[in-house]
C-alpha positions in Angstrom: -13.9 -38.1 7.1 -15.5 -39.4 10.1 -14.5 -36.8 12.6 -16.5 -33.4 11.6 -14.2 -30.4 12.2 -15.0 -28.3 14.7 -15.1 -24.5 14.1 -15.6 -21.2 16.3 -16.7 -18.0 14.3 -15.2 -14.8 16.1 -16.5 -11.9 14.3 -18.2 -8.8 15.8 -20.8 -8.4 13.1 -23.4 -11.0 13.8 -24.8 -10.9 10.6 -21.7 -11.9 8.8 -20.7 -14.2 11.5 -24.2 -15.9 10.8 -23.8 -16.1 7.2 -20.4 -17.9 7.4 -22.1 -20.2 10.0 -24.7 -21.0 7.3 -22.5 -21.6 4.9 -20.1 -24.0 6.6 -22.5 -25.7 7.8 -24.1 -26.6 4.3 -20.8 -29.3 4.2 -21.3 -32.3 6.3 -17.5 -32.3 7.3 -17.9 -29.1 9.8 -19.5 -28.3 12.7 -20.1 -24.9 14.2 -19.6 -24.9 17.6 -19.5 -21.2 18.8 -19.8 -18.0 17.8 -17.6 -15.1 19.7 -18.2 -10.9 19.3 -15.3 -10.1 20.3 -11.4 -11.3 21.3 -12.1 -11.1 25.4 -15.4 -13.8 24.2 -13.5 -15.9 21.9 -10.7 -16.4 24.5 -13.8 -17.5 27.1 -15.4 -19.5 24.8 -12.0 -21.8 23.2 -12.4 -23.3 26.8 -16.4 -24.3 26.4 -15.7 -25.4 22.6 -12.3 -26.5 22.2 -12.6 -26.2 18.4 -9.9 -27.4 15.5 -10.6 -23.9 13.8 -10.9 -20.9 14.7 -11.9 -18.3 11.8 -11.1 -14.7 13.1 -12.2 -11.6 12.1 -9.3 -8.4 13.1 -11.4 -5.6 13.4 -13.1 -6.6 16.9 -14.2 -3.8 20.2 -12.6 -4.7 23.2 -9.8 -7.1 22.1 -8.9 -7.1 18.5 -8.1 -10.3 16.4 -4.5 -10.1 16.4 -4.4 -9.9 20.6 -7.2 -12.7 20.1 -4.8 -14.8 18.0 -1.9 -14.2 19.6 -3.8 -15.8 23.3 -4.9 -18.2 21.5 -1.5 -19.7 19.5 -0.4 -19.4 23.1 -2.7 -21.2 25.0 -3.8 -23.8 22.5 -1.1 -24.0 19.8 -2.7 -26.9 18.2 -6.0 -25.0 16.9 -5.5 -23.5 13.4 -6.7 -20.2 13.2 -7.8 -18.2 9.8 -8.0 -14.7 9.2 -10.8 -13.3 8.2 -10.6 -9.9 7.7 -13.8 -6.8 6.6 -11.6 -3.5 6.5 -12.1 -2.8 3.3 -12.3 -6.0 2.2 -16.2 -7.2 2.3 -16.0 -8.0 -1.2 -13.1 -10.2 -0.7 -15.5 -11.7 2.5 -18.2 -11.9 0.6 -17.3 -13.4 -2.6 -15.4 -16.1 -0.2 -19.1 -16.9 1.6 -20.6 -17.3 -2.1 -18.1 -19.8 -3.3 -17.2 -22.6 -1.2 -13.5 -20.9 -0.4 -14.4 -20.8 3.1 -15.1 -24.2 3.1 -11.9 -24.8 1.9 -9.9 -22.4 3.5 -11.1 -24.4 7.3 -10.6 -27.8 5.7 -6.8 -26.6 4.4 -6.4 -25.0 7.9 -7.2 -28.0 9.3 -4.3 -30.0 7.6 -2.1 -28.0 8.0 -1.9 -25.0 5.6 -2.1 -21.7 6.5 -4.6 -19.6 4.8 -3.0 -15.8 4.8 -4.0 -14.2 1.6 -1.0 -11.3 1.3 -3.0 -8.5 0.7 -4.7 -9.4 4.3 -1.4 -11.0 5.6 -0.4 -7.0 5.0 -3.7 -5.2 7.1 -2.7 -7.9 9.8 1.2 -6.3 9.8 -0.7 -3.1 9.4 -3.0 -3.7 12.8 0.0 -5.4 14.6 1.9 -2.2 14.5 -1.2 -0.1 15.6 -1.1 -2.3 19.1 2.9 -3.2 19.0 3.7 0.7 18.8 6.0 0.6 22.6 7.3 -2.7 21.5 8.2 -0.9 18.1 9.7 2.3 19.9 11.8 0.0 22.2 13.2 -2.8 19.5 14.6 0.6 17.8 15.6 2.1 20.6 17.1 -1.3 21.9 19.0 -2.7 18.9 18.8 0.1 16.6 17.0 -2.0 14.1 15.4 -0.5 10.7 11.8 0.8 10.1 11.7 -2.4 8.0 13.6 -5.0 10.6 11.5 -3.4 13.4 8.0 -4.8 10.7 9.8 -7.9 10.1 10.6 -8.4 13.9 6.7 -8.1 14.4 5.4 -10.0 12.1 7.8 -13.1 13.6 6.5 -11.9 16.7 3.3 -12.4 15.6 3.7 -15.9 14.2 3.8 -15.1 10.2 6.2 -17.6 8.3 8.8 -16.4 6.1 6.7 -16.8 3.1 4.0 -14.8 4.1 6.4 -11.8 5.6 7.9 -12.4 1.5 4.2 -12.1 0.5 2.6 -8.9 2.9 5.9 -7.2 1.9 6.1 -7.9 -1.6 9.6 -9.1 -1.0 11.3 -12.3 -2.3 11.8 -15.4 0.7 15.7 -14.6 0.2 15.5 -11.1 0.9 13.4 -11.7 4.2 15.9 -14.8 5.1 18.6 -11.9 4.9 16.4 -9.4 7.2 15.6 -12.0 9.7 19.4 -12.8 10.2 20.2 -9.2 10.5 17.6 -9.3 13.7 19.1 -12.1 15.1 22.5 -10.4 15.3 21.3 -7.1 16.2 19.6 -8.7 18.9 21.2 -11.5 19.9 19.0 -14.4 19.3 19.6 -17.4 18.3 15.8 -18.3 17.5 12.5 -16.5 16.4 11.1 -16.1 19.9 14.0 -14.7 21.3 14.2 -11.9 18.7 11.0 -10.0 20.1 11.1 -11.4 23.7 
């Protein structure tokens, strides 16, 4: 590969965020070119480093990974970004600096897949909810959708594919096809954007 992927670490602790920097830099394919401490810095910083990649930590002060993500799908919907996630999950972190998953997971990202383990995929639902709570109360309120539609609704909101809403909610594609319908009718929508406009 001649072009080296460019990646932006956004991760509040520096000493993690250093040690993934390390580590993808050990293959000649990717280039680090910024590291951000929190959402607010790695919104300010896309427009200095205009990377391929961004790998994202949730749990950030200020502006949390999900708001982060959001912007930045927005903005510049061209730039993959992975989840990384240290909630209770700095094993999971960990084990993925040791082995060359992380590696992998930006050079995946960069083709095209999307790297959203389900047990994270479900912490990212999980956190979407804690900052979507008004937007939850009104989609009830608004189209009397269920406790499960109103998660679903999010989650689209929020970008997730169908096979990862099957996968955070340990619930097969077909049963989330059916859920997803359901929202468009009780809301009126013909598409996934306009369900959570």
């Amino acid at each position: 590969m001649d072009k080296k992927i460019k990646v932006m670490i956004a991760d509040d602790q520096v000493i993690l965020a250093e040690g993934i920097k390390s580590v993808l830099e050990t293959d000649s394919g990717l280039e680090v070119v910024g590291l951000a401490f929190d959402g607010f810095d790695a919104l300010k910083k896309m427009e200095e480093n205009m990377p391929d990649v961004v790998l994202m930590d949730i749990r950030m002060p200020n502006m949390n990974g999900v708001v982060a993500t959001q912007s930045i799908k927005t903005k510049y919907p061209d730039v993959k970004v992975v989840i990384l996630t240290t909630f209770d999950d700095s094993d999971y972190i960990l084990n993925a600096i040791r082995s060359t998953a992380l590696i992998d997971a930006v050079k995946n990202a960069y083709a095209g897949d999307t790297i959203l383990p389900a047990k994270i995929a479900k912490r990212i639902a999980d956190a979407a909810k804690n900052v979507s709570s008004d937007r939850e109360i009104k989609l009830k309120r608004a189209f009397s959708l269920s406790d499960r539609e109103v998660e679903i609704a999010l989650m689209l909101y929020e970008g997730f594919t169908n096979r990862q809403i099957s996968a955070a909610l340990k619930i097969s594609e077909g049963t989330t096809r059916n859920y997803i319908s359901a929202i468009y009718v009780k809301t009126n929508s013909e598409n996934r954007s306009g369900a959570v406009e």
